[in-house]
C-alpha positions, -999 to +999 in steps of 0.1 A: -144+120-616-119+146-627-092+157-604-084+189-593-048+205-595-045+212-559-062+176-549-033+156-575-004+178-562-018+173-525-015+133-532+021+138-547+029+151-514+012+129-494+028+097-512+059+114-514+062+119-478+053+082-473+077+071-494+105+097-496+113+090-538+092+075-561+092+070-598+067+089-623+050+052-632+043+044-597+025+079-586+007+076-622-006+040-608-015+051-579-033+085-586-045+071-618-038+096-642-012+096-671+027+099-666+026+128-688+005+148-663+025+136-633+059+147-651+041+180-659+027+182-623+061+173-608+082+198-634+060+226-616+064+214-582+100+216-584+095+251-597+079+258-566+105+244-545+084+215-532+108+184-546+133+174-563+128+158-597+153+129-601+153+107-634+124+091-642+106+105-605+112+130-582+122+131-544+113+152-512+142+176-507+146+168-472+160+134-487+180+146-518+217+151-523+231+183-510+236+193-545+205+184-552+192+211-530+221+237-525+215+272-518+222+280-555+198+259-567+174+271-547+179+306-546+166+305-586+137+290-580+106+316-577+131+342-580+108+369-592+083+363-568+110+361-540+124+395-550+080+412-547+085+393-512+117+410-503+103+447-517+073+446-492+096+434-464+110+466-470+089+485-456+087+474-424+126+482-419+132+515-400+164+536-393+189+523-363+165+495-360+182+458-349+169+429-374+175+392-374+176+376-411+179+335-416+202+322-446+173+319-467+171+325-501+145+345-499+162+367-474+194+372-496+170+389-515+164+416-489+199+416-484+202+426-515+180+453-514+195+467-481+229+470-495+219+492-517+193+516-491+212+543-471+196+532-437+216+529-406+208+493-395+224+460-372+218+433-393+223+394-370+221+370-395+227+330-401+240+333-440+273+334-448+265+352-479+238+372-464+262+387-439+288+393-470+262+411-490+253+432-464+286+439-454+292+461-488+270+485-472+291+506-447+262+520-429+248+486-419+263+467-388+264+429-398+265+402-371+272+371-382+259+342-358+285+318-351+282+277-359+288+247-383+280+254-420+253+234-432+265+209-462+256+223-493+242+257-483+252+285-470+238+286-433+245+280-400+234+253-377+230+247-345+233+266-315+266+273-307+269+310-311+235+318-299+246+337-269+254+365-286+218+373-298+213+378-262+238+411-263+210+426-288+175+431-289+162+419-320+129+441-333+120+421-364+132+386-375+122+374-413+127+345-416+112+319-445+100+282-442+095+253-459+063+247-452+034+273-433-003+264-415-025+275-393-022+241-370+019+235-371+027+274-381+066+276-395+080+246-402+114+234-417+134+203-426+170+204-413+165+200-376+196+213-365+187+250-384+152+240-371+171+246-334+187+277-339+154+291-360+140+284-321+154+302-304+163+329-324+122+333-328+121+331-290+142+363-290+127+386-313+099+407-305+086+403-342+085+372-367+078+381-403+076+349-419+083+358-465+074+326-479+057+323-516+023+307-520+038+271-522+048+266-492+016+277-479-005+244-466+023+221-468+039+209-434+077+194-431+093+179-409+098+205-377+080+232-362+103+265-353+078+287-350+042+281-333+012+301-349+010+322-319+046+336-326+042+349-358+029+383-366+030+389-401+034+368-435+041+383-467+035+359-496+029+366-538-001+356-546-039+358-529-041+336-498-076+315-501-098+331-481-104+301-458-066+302-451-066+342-446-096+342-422-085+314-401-050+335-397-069+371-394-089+352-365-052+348-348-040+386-356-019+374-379-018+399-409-014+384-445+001+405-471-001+396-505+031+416-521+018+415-558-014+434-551 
């Protein structure tokens, strides 16, 4: 019986979190279809920011090299539908309003879009480069949050400098995730940013999770944000309905930025 998409890229996960790496002839042996449509699967799944394609297989990012999975490398990735993310995300941003953003890369896209608005904002933030960005803007207050820089990226980690989230009060955090569903909610795979993203979720009165369509359904390896603390998620593409009822049923809202 034919295969659907979804069903063979849901088995590449599931073996590759087993497994960690694996070459393109095992997963073909073990799914039982060719290499060809594994190396075409896996080409798209890197696309999408689920693994990393090594030679001759492909590897969870939690378990590749930092270069591998640096914040440059990333940040391409889906950069078009990031950037319909950031412009919705937009619009929830008010004058003189206090926002928290995380040092993803889908985040430095809203960065880049504040610098450029004439809005009187204090920015927190866990990117190096985020707060840099921002800080070209002379109307925008940026806090950076201090810590240890993550290797190969651009964030902070840990919870070191978390006091001084304390001194504000935060009215929206956006924050992305590596992996999104109704049962684990936001979940990432470095554990020490997994720590910070805690309790910085703890501390704002609003969590709008951007994160495109592939991360929705797929679980890593921490949760920092419970279903229950998220209000809003603003994705790319139609949410299937199962998915979107299940979150309506939570008052969650679901945005799809394209339409």
């Amino acid at each position: 019986m034919k295969m659907f998409v979804s069903e063979r890229r849901n088995k590449i996960m599931h073996f590759l979190q087993a497994k960690q790496r694996l070459t393109v002839k095992e997963l073909a042996s073990k799914i039982g279809v060719s290499e060809a449509t594994l190396r075409s699967d896996l080409n798209q799944m890197e696309e999408e920011g689920l693994l990393t394609r090594t030679h001759g297989g492909a590897i969870l990012n939690e378990f590749a090299t930092p270069s591998e999975t640096s914040f440059s490398a990333r940040s391409k990735r889906n950069q078009k539908e990031k950037r319909i993310i950031a412009e919705k995300a937009l619009e929830f941003i008010l004058e003189k309003q206090c926002i928290l953003l995380d040092a993803s890369s889908t985040t430095m896209e809203l960065a880049y879009l504040l610098k450029q608005k004439n809005i009187r904002l204090t920015v927190i933030t866990t990117g190096v480069k985020t707060a840099l960005e921002l800080n070209e803007n002379p109307h925008i207050n940026v806090i950076l949050i201090g810590g240890m820089l993550t290797k190969g990226s651009s964030s902070l980690e840990g919870t070191l400098g978390i006091d001084i989230v304390n001194q504000f009060n935060i009215d929206i955090m956006f924050t992305s995730a590596n992996g999104f569903t109704a049962d684990s909610g936001l979940t990432d795979f470095n554990l020490y940013e997994v720590q910070l993203k805690r309790e910085l979720v703890r501390k704002s009165k609003m969590v709008i999770a951007l994160i495109d369509h592939s991360k929705i359904g797929t679980v890593s390896s921490a949760v920092f944000a419970n279903i229950n603390q998220v209000n809003t998620i603003i994705t790319d593409k139609e949410v299937e309905e199962s998915i979107s009822k299940e979150l309506t049923s939570r008052n969650i809202d679901v945005i799809n930025a394209s339409s």
